[in-house]
N, C-alpha and C positions, 0 to 999 in steps of 0.2 A: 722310211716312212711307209713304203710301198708291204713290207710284214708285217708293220702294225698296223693297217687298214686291215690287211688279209686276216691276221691273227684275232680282229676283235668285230670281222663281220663288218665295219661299216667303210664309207669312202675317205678318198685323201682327205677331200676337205675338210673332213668334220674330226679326223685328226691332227689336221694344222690348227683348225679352230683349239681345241685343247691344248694343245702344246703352246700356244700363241695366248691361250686364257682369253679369248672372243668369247661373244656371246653364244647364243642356238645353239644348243648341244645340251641335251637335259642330263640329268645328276645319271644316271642307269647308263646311259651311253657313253660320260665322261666315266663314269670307273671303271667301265670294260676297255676302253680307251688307255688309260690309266693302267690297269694290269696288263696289260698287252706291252706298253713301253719299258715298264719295270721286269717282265717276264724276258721282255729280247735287248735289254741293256740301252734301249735308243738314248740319243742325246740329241739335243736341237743344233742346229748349224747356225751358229750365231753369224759365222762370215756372211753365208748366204743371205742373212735376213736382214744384216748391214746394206748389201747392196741393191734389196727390193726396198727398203723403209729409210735409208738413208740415217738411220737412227742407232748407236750404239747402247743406249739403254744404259747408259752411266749419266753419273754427274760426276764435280770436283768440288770441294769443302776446300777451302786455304782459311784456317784461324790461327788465333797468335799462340795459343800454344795448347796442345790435348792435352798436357798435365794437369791443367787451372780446370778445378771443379766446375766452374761457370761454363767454358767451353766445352766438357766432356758428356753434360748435359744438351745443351746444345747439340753437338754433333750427333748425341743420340738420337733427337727429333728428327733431323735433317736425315738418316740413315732410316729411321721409322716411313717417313714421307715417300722415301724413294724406294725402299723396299714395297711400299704398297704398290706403285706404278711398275713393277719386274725391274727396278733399276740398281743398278749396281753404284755406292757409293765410295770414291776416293781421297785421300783426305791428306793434309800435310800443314804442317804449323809453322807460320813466317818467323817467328820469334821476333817478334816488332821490326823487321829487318825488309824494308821497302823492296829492296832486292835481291831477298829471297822470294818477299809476296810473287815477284813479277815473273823469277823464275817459275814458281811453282805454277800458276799459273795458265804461263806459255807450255808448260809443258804439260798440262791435263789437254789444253787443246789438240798439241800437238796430239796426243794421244785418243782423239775424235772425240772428248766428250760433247753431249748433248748440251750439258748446260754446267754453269756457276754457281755457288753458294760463296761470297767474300767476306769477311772478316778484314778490310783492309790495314796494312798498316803505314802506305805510304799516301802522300797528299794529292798527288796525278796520275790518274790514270786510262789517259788518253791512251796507250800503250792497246788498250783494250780494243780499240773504236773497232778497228778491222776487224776481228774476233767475232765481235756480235755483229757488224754487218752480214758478216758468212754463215751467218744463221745461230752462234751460240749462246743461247739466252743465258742474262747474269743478273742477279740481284745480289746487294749489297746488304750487311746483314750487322747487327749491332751498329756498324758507324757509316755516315753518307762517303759517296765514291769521292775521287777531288779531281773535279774539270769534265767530268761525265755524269750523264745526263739517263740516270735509268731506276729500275726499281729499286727501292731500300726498305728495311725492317729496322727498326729504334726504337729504344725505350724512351721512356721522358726523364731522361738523367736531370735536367736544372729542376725540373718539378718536384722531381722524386727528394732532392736534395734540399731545397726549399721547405718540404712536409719536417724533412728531418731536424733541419736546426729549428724550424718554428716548435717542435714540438720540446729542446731543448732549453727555449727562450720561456717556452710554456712553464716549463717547472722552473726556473727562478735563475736561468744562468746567464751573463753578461758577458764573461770573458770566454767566447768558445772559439778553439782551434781549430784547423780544417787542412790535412795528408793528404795530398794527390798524386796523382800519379806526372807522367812528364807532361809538361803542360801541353804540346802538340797534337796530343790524344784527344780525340775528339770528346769522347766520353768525358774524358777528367777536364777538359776545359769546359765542358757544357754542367760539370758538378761545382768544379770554382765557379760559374756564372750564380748557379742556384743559393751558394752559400754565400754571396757576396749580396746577391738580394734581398735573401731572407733578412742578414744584420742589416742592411739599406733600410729594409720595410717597419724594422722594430725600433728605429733610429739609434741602433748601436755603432759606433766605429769598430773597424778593422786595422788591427795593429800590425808590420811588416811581421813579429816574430810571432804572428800566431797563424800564419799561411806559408804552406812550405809544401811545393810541387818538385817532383824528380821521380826518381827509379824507386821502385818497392822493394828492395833488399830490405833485409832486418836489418842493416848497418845504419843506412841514412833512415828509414823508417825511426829508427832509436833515438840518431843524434838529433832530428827534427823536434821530436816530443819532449826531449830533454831540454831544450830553448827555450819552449813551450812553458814547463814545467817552472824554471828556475825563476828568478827574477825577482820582483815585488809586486806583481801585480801577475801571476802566471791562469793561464785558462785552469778554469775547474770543469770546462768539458771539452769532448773532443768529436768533432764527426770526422771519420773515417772512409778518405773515395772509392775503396775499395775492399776485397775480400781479405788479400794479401797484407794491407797495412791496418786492417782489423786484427787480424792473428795478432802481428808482432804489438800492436796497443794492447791487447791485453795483457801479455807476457810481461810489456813493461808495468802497467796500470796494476797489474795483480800484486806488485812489491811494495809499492805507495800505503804509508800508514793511513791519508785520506785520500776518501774517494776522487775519482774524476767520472766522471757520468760520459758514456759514450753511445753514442751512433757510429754505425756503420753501412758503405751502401754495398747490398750485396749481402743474400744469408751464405751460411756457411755449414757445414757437415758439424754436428755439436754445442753450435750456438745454444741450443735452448736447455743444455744437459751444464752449463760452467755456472760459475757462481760468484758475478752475480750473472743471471741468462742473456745474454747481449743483444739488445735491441737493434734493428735492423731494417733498412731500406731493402725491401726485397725485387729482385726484377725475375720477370718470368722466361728464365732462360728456354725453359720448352718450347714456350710461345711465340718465342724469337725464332729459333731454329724451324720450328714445326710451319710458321709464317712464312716465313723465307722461301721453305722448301714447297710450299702448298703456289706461292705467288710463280716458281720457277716451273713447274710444271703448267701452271695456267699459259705462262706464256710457250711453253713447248708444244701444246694441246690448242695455239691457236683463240685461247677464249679469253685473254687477258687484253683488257682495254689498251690501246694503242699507245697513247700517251706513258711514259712510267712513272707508277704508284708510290706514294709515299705515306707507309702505315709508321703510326708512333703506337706503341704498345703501355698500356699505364703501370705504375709499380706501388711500390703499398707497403704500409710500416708496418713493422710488428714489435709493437712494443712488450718488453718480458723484463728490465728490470733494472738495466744498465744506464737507458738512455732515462732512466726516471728518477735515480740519484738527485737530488735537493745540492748547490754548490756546500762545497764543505766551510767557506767564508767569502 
């Protein structure tokens, strides 16, 4: 540091300031500052400034899995958030698997992160308490923590879900089905609650063979809607808990001589390019992720209210053509 002061004429400090990206240091002085470190290869000493700041300038991401469109947007925000703050962001996918969450987890700490971003997928996580007592901030992101008591980021899944069959009920349908994911999900329990209200509200019943929660493989997603389908009295529409059991309805839905009219919650990459265009509860993954990340820094930065936060983020239909299908009888 002591050749890049020399090399650009000014003091230490005002090239720690640059390098550190502080304030006071006018634009003329940061780029001879700037040439000067590029010209003699400097590198900052992250050890050393570990142990004046106590701060390692990461976070850890744990979501259920980077592959899912949903999450890889997401994770983009949260990586957008931290990148703004010099922070370096970590990232590892539970695959619904409670004990990987907790490995993974423990072991960003281990690894001194500053702070959390969770996607949880296990029901307690007490496991945590000591963690953030020792200072590392965490907020919980898509679904609330279970038995802990901290920040969270959520969409309005039963709201969101509620708009979607009312909007089904809207155009003329009485018998409609509803895919979810495993019902321990918090998400997909809080979308069977919305779908169970909506028919509640419009005083239609709820038949057992038209509500079918488990795993989104295309296998069981298939054999579900086939239930659905067959019978003498089969749904003519379908809402859809997720992104994943949207795809495989339509694959099924697309071979059907008569229509079934579908919602789904969650858009998806070409929803509006198929035919018919697939209406959709949309949630604002950015919003989530980019929340999350903005709340996790507040509390690292000292300026987030004491108590922990709990933001609901709204979501919103978009209808294009699928969910507007007239019952075919």
């Amino acid at each position: 540091m002591k050749h890049v002061a020399a090399r650009a004429g000014v003091g230490l400090k005002t090239v720690s300031r640059v390098v550190n990206e502080e304030p006071g240091v006018t634009p003329e002085t940061a780029a001879r500052v700037q040439a000067a470190i590029d010209a003699l290869g400097f590198r900052r000493n992250d050890s050393a400034r570990l142990l004046r700041t106590r701060r390692t300038s990461s976070v850890g991401l744990v979501l259920e899995d980077l592959a899912d469109p949903f999450y890889a947007v997401l994770s983009r925000a949260v990586e957008d958030v931290a990148r703004s703050h010099g922070a370096l962001l970590f990232t590892g996918s539970s695959a619904e698997d409670p004990c990987r969450e907790q490995e993974l987890v423990l072991a960003f700490c281990a690894r001194r992160v500053d702070g959390l971003v969770v996607v949880p997928a296990g029901e307690d996580h007490r496991y945590l308490a000591p963690e953030i007592a020792a200072g590392v901030a965490t907020v919980f992101v898509d679904r609330p923590a279970g038995q802990l008591d901290v920040d969270m980021v959520l969409s309005d899944n039963a709201g969101g879900t509620r708009t979607g069959v009312a909007h089904l009920i809207a155009h003329g349908h009485r018998r409609i089905g509803f895919i979810g994911d495993q019902p321990g999900i918090h998400t997909a329990g809080e979308r069977l609650r919305g779908y169970r209200e909506a028919m509640a509200s419009a005083g239609l019943d709820v038949r057992p063979e038209w509500c079918s929660m488990g795993p989104t493989t295309p296998d069981r997603v298939r054999a579900a809607l086939g239930v659905m389908l067959s019978g003498p009295e089969p749904v003519t529409a379908l809402f859809a808990g997720n992104n994943r059991v949207t795809v495989t309805a339509v694959r099924v839905l697309s071979n059907r001589p008569d229509p079934v009219a579908l919602v789904g919650f969650d858009d998806f990459e070409l929803a509006d390019l198929l035919e018919p265009a697939v209406t959709v509860v949309a949630q604002d993954a950015a919003g989530l992720g980019r929340s999350a990340a903005q709340q996790l820094f507040r509390r690292l930065d000292g300026v987030a209210a004491a108590e922990p936060s709990r933001v609901e983020l709204p979501v919103r239909l978009i209808a294009r053509g699928s969910g507007e299908i007239p019952p075919a009888r």
